[in-house]
C-alpha positions as CSV (number, residue, x, y, z in Angstrom):
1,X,-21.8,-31.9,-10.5
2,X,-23.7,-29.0,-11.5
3,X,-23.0,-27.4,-15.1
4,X,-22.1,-23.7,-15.0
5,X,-24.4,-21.5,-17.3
6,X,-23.5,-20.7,-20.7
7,X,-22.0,-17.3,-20.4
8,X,-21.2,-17.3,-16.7
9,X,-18.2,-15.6,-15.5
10,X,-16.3,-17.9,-13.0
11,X,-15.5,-15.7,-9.6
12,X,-12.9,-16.8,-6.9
13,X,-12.4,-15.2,-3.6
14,X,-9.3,-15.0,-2.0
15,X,-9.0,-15.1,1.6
16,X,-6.9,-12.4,3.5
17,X,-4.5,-14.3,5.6
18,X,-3.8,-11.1,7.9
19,X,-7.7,-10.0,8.5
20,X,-8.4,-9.2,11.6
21,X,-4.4,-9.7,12.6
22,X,-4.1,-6.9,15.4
23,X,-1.3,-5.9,18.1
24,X,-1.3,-2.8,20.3
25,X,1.6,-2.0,23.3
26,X,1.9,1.6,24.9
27,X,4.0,2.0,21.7
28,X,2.6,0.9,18.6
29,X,-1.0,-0.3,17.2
30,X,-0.6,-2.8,14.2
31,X,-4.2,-3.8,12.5
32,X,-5.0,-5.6,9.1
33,X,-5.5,-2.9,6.5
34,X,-8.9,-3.0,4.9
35,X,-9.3,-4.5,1.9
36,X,-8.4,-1.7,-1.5
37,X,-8.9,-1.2,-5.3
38,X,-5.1,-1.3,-6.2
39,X,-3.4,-0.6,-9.6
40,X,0.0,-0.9,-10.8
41,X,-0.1,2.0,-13.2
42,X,2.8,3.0,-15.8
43,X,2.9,5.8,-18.2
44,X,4.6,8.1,-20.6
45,X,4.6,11.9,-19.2
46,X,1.3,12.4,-21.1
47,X,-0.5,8.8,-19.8
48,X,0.1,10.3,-16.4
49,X,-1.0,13.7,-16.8
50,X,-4.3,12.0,-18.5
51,X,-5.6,9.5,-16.7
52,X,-4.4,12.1,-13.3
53,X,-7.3,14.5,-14.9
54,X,-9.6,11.3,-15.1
55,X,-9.2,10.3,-11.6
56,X,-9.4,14.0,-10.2
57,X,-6.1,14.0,-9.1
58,X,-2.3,14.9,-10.5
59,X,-0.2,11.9,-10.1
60,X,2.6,12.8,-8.0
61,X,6.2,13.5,-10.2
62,X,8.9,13.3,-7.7
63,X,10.4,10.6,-5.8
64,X,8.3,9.9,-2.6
65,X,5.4,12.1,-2.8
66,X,2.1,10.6,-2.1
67,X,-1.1,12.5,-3.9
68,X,-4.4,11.7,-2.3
69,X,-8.3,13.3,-2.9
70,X,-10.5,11.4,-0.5
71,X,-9.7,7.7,-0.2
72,X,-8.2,8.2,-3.2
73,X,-3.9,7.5,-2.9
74,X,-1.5,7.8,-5.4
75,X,2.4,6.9,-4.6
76,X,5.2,7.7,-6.8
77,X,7.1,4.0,-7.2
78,X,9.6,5.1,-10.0
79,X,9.9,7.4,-12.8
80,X,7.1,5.9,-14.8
81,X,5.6,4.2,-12.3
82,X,3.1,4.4,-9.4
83,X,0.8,2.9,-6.8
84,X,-2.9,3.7,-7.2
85,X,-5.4,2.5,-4.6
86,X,-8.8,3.2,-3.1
87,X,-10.6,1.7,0.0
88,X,-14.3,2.6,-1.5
89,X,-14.6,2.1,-4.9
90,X,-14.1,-0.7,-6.9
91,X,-11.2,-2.1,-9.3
92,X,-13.6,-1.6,-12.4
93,X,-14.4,1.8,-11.1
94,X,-10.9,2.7,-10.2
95,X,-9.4,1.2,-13.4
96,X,-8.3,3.6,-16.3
97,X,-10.0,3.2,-20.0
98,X,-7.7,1.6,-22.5
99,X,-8.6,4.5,-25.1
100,X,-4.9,6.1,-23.9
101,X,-2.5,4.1,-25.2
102,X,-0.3,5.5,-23.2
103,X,-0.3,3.6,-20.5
104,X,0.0,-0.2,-18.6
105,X,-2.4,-0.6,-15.8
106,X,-2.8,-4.0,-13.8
107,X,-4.8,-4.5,-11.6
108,X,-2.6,-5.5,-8.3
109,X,-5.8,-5.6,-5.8
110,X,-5.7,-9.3,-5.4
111,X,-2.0,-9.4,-4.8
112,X,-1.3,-7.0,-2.1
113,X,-2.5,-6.5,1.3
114,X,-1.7,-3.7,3.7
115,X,-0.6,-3.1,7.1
116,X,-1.7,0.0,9.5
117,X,0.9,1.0,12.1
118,X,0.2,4.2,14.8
119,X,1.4,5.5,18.1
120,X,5.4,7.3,18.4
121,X,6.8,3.7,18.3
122,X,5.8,3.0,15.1
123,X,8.9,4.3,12.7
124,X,11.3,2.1,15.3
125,X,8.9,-1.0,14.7
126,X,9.8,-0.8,11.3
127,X,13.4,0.6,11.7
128,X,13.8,-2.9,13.4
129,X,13.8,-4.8,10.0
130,X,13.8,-1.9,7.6
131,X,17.1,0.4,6.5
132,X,15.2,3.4,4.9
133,X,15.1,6.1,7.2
134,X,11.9,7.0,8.8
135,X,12.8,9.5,10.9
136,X,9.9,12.7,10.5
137,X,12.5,15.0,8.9
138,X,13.7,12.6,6.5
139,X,10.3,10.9,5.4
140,X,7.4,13.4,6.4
141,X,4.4,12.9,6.4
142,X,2.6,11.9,2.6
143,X,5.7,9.9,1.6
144,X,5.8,6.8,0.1
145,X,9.2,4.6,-0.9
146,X,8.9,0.8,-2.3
147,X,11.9,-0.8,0.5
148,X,12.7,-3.7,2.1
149,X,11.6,-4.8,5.2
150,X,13.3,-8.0,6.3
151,X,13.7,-10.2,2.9
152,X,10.1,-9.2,1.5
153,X,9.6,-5.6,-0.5
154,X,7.3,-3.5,0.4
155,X,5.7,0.2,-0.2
156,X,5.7,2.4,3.1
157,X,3.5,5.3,3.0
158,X,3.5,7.4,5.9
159,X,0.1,9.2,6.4
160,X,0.6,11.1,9.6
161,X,2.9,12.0,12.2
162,X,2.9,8.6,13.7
163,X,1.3,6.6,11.7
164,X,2.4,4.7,8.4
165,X,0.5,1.8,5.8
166,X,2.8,-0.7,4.9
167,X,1.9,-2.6,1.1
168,X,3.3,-6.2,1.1
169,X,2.8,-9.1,-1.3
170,X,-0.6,-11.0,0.0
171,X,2.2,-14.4,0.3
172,X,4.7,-12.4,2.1
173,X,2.4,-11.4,4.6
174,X,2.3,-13.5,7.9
175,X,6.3,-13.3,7.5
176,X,6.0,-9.4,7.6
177,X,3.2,-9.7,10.3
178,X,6.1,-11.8,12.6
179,X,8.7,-9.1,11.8
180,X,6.0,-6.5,12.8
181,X,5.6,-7.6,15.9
182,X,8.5,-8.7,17.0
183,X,9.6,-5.0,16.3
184,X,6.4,-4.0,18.3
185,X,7.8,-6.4,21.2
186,X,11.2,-4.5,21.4
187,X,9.8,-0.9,20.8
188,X,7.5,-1.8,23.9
189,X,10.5,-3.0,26.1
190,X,13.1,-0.4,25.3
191,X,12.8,3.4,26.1
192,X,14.2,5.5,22.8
């Protein structure tokens, strides 16, 4: 057995049980998300409004809105809570100095994995096993809204017309991937 070097930092990898997962019907496209920086940020008013200026970007106040600069995304979860996450930079770069004290920040990026849903069937698919309504008027497009979906919780962010990312625990995954697509299955037999 070899001997680790004094000083080394021990590194595991996680595998992504969804990667490469991928369904498409004249409905709805379901892919694996890639992989993103994610944090789990909470703040006073003035933690918000100053790590907002170090990102680039005011974190969104209101219930639902979604911020975004780039690949940059910012979801309003709760009153003192949101969902940051990037798809190009990294956790370290992504993650806010610990001079402000007013503020918790956890890195979530190993824990979460996200699902990419598109075409007009895609609010039904997740109607199927979700009770939030997704209709256009009621959840436009750049909201976000921690739900259910089945048994497991997730954050549904919709990012355009037809197309929404859905954030699930990485252990709760293949059980929302099943629920995804037998949604997908009856959105691409049934005529809405």
């Amino acid at each position: 057995m070899a001997k680790a070097a004094v000083g080394a930092v021990a590194t595991a990898e996680r595998d992504n049980p969804i990667a490469g997962n991928k369904f498409a019907n004249a409905r709805v496209s379901i892919e694996a998300a890639a992989p993103a920086a994610r944090i789990n940020f909470r703040a006073t008013a003035k933690g918000a409004k100053d790590f907002g200026k170090t990102l680039g970007l005011d974190l969104p106040t209101e219930p639902g809105q979604v911020a975004k600069k780039g690949s940059l995304v910012a979801t309003w979860i709760g009153p003192d809570e949101w969902l940051i996450m990037d798809e190009k930079k990294s956790i370290k770069e992504l993650m806010p100095r610990r001079e402000n004290a007013q503020f918790s920040a956890t890195d979530i990026s190993h824990r979460n994995v996200a699902f990419l849903l598109s075409g007009d069937g895609a609010a039904a698919v997740l109607n199927s096993a979700c009770p939030r309504d997704l209709s256009l008027s009621a959840f436009p497009v750049n909201t976000g809204s921690r739900t259910i979906f089945g048994k497991s919780e997730v954050i549904i962010i919709r990012t355009g017309r037809n197309a929404f990312r859905v954030e699930c625990w990485r252990s709760f995954s293949p059980y929302v991937w099943e629920l995804l697509l037998d949604g997908a299955k009856d959105v691409g037999t049934v005529d809405f």
